[in-house]
C-alpha positions in Angstrom: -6.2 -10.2 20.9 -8.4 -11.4 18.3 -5.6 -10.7 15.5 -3.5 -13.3 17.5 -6.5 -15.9 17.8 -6.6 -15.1 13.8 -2.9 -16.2 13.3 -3.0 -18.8 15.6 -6.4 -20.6 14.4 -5.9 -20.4 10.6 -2.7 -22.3 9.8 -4.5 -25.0 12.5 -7.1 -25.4 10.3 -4.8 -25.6 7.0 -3.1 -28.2 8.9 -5.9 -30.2 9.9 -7.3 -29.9 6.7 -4.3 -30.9 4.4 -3.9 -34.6 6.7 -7.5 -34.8 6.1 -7.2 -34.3 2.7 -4.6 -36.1 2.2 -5.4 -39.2 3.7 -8.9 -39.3 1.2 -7.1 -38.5 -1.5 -3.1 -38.6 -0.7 -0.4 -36.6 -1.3 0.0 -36.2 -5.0 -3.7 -35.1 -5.5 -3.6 -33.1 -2.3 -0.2 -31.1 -3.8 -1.6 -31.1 -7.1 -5.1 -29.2 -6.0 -3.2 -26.9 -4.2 -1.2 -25.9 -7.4 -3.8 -25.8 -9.3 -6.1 -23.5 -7.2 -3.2 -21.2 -7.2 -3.3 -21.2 -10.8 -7.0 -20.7 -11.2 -6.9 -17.8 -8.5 -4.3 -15.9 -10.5 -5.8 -16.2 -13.3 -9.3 -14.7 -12.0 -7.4 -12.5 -9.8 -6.2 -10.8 -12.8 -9.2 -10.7 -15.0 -11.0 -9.3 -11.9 -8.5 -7.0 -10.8 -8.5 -5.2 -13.8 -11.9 -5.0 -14.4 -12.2 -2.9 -10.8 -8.9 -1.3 -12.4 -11.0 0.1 -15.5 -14.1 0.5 -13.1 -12.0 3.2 -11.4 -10.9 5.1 -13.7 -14.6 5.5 -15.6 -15.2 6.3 -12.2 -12.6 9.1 -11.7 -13.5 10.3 -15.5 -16.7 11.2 -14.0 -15.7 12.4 -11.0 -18.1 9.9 -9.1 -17.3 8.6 -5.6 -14.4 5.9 -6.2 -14.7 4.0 -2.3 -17.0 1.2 -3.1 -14.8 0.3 -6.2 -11.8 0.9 -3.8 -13.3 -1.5 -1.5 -13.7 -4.1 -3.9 -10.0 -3.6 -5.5 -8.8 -4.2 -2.2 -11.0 -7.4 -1.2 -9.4 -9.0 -4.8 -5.6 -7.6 -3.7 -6.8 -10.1 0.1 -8.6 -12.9 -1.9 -5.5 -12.9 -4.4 -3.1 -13.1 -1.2 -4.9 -15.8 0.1 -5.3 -17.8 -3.1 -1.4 -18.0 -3.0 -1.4 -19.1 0.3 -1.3 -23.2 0.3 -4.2 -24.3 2.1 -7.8 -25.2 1.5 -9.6 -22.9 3.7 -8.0 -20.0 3.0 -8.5 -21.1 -1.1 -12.4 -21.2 0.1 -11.9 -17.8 1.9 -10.1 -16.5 -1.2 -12.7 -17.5 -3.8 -15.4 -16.3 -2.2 -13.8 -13.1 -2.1 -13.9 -13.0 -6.2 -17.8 -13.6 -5.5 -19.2 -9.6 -6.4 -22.2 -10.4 -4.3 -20.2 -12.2 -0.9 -18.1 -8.8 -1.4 -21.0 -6.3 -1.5 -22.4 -8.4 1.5 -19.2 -7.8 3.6 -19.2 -3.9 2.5 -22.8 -3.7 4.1 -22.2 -5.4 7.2 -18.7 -3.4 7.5 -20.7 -0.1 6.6 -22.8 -1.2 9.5 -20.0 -1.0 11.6 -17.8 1.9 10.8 -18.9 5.4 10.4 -18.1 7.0 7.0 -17.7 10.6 6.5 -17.4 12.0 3.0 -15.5 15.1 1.7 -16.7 17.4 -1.2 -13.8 19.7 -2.8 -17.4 22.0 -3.7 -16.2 21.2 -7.1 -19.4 21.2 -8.7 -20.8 24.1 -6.9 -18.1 26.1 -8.2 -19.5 24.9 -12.1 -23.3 25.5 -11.2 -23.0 29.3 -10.1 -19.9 30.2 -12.6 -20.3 33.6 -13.9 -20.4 34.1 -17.8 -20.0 30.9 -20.2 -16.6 32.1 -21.5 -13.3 29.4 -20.4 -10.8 32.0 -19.9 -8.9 31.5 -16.8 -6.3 34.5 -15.5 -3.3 33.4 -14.2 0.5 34.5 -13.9 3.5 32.7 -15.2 7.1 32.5 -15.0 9.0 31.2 -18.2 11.8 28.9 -17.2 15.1 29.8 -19.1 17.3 26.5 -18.0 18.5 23.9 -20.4 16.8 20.9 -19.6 19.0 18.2 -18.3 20.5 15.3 -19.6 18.1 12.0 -19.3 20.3 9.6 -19.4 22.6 11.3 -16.4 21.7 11.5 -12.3 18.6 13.1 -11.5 20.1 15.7 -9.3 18.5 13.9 -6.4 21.7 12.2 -5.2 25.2 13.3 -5.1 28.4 11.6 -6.7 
């Protein structure tokens, strides 16, 4: 129920908002700050995107926990959504969502409200009580005699 207040509320606001704004200021100023907060929120939806991008990955080099930088990557996907979205309270929804503090407030008060349970592949156990300091690793293997195929043909997946 609340998801159809949601859709129903929001675009009333935009459309409140834009014949507010647009009798202050008029039309041409009103389309014009619309374009150009679209602009601006691509632009730092980028920068910030892939700055969570390259946060990740240090964070999967060292095999450290990658949800709160998750979290984050997905708040800057929504604010970038609603950045594109003509209107002015869903621009002011959207920028505060580049904010990194407004974000790591709305990650505590969501943590406060959903339980989290973690998962350890026992990973670094298995390092700590490994036997000897030699790498060698036993395994089997089966050599594969087939020509490879051509790459600019089908894939195999479909047929002709």
């Amino acid at each position: 129920m609340w998801l159809f207040f949601l859709f129903l509320t929001v675009p009333l606001i935009e459309i409140a908002l834009f014949i507010q704004v647009g009798g202050w200021i008029g039309l041409g100023w009103t389309l014009a700050i619309v374009v150009a907060t679209a602009v601006a929120g691509t632009i730092l939806v980028r920068s910030q995107g892939s700055q969570a991008l390259a946060q990740l990955r240090q964070r999967f080099d060292e095999l450290r926990d990658p949800t709160e930088t998750l979290a984050h990557g997905a708040m800057i996907l929504f604010s970038g959504a609603l950045l594109l979205t003509p209107g002015f309270f869903t621009d002011a929804v959207g920028f505060a969502l580049l904010v990194p503090p407004v974000r790591r407030f709305l990650l505590r008060e969501i943590g406060k409200r959903v339980r989290m349970q973690t998962v350890s592949s026992g990973h670094e156990q298995w390092r700590t009580n490994r036997a000897g300091s030699d790498d060698v690793i036993e395994g089997e293997y089966d050599v594969d005699d087939t020509p490879p195929r051509d790459r600019d043909g089908p894939s195999g997946w479909t047929r002709h």
